[in-house]
Backbone as CSV, one residue per row, in Angstrom:
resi,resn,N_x,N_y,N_z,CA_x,CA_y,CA_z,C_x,C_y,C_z
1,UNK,73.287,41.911,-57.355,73.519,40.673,-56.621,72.586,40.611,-55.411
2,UNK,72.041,39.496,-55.427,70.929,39.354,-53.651,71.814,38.920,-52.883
3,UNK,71.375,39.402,-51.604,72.150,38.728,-50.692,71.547,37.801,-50.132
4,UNK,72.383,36.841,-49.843,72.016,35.093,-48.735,71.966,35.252,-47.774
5,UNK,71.202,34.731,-46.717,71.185,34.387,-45.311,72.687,34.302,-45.202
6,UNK,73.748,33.645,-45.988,75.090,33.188,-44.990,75.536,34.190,-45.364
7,UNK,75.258,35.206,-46.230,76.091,36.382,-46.795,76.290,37.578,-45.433
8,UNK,74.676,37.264,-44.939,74.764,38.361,-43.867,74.990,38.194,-42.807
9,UNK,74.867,36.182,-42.549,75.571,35.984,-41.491,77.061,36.144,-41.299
10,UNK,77.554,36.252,-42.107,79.254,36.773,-42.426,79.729,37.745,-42.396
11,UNK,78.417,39.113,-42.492,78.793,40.315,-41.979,78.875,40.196,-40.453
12,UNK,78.182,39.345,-39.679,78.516,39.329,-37.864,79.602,38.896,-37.812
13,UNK,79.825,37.564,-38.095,80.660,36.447,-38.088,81.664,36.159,-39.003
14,UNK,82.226,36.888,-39.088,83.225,36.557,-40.255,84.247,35.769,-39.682
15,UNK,84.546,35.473,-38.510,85.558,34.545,-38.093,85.223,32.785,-38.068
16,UNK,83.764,32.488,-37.692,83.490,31.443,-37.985,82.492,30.914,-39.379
17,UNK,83.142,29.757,-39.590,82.557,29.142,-41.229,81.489,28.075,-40.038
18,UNK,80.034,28.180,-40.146,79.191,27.390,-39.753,79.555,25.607,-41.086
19,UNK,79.207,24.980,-40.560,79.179,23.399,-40.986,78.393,23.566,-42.244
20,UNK,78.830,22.196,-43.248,77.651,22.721,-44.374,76.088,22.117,-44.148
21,UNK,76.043,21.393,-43.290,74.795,21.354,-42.386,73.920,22.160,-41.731
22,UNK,74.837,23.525,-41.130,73.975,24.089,-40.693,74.204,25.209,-41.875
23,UNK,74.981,25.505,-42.618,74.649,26.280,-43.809,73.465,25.998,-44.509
24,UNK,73.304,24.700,-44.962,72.158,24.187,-45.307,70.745,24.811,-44.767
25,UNK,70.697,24.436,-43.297,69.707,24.916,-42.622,69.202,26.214,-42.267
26,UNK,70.438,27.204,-42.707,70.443,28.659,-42.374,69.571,29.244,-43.780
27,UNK,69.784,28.192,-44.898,69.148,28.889,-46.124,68.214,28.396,-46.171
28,UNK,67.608,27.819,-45.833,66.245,26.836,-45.935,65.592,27.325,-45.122
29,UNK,65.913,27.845,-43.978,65.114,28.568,-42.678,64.873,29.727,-42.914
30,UNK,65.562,30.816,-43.187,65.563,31.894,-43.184,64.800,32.810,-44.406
31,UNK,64.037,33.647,-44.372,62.860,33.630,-45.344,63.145,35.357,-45.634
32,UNK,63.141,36.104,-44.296,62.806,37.454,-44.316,64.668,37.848,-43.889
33,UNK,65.086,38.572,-44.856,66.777,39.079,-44.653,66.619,40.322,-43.518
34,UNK,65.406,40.724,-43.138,65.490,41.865,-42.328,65.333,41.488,-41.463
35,UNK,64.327,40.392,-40.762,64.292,39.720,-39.741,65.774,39.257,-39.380
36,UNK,66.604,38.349,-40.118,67.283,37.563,-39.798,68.604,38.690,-39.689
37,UNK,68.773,39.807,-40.215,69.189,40.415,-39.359,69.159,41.435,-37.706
38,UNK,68.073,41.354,-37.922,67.997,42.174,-36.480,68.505,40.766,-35.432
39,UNK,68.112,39.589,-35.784,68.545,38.610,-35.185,69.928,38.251,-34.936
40,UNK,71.039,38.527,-36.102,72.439,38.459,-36.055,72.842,39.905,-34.757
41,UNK,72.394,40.884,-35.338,72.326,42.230,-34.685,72.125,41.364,-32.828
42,UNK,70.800,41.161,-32.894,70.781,40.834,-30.724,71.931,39.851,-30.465
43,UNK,72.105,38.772,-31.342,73.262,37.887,-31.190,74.885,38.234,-30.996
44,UNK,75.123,38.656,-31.872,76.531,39.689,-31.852,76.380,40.580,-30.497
45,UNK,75.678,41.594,-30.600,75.511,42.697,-29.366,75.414,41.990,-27.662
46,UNK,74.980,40.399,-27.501,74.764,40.018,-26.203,76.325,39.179,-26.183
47,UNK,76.876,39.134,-27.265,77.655,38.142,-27.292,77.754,36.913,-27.350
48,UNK,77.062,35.918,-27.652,76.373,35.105,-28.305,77.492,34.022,-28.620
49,UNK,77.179,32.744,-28.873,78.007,31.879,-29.439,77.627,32.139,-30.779
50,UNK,78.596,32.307,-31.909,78.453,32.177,-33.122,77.707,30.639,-33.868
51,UNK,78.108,29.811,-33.323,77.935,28.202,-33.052,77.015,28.216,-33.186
52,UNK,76.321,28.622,-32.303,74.681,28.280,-31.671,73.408,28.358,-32.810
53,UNK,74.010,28.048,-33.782,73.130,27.858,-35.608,71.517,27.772,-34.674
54,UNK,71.110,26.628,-34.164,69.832,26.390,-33.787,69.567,27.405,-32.757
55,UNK,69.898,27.607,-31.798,69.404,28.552,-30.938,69.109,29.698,-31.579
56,UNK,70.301,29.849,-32.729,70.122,31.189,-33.563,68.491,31.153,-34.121
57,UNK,68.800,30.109,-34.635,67.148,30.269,-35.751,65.913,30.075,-34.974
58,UNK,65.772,28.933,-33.818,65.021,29.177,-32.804,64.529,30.763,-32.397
59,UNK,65.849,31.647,-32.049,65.051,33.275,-31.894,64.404,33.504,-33.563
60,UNK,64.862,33.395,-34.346,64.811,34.421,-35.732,63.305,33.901,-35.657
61,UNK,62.977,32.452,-35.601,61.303,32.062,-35.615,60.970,32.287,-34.902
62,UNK,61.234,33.054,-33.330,60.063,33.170,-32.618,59.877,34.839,-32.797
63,UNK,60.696,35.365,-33.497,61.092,37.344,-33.903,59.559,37.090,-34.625
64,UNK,59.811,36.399,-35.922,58.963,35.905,-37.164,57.629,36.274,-36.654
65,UNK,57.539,35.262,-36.084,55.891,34.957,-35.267,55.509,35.763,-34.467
66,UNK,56.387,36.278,-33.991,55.995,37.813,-32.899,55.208,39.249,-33.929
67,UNK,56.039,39.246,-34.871,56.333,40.504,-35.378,54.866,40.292,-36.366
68,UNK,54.277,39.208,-36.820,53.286,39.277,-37.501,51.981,39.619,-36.543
């Protein structure tokens, strides 16, 4: 079985169900599962709004672009 962007966002977050809007956007955005976890990883660890779908992916693309 592969895992999904929302699969692993559900290992942080298992208390909140994001919108199917920004579910939408979480799978369409998200490209690299290792990136987008180290990203759940700083989010969770600072304490983070779970919510914050865009701010979320805002970091994961600027991780992206850094890391290349």
């Amino acid at each position: 079985m592969t895992l999904r962007p929302l699969d692993v966002y559900r290992e942080f977050f298992p208390e909140f169900t994001p919108s199917p809007f920004q579910q939408d956007i979480i799978e369409q955005t998200v490209t690299d599962l290792d990136v987008w976890r180290e990203t759940l990883m700083y989010w969770a660890s600072n304490d983070y709004r779970p919510q914050s779908i865009g701010k979320m992916l805002e970091y994961y693309s600027n991780y992206l672009i850094s890391s290349v």
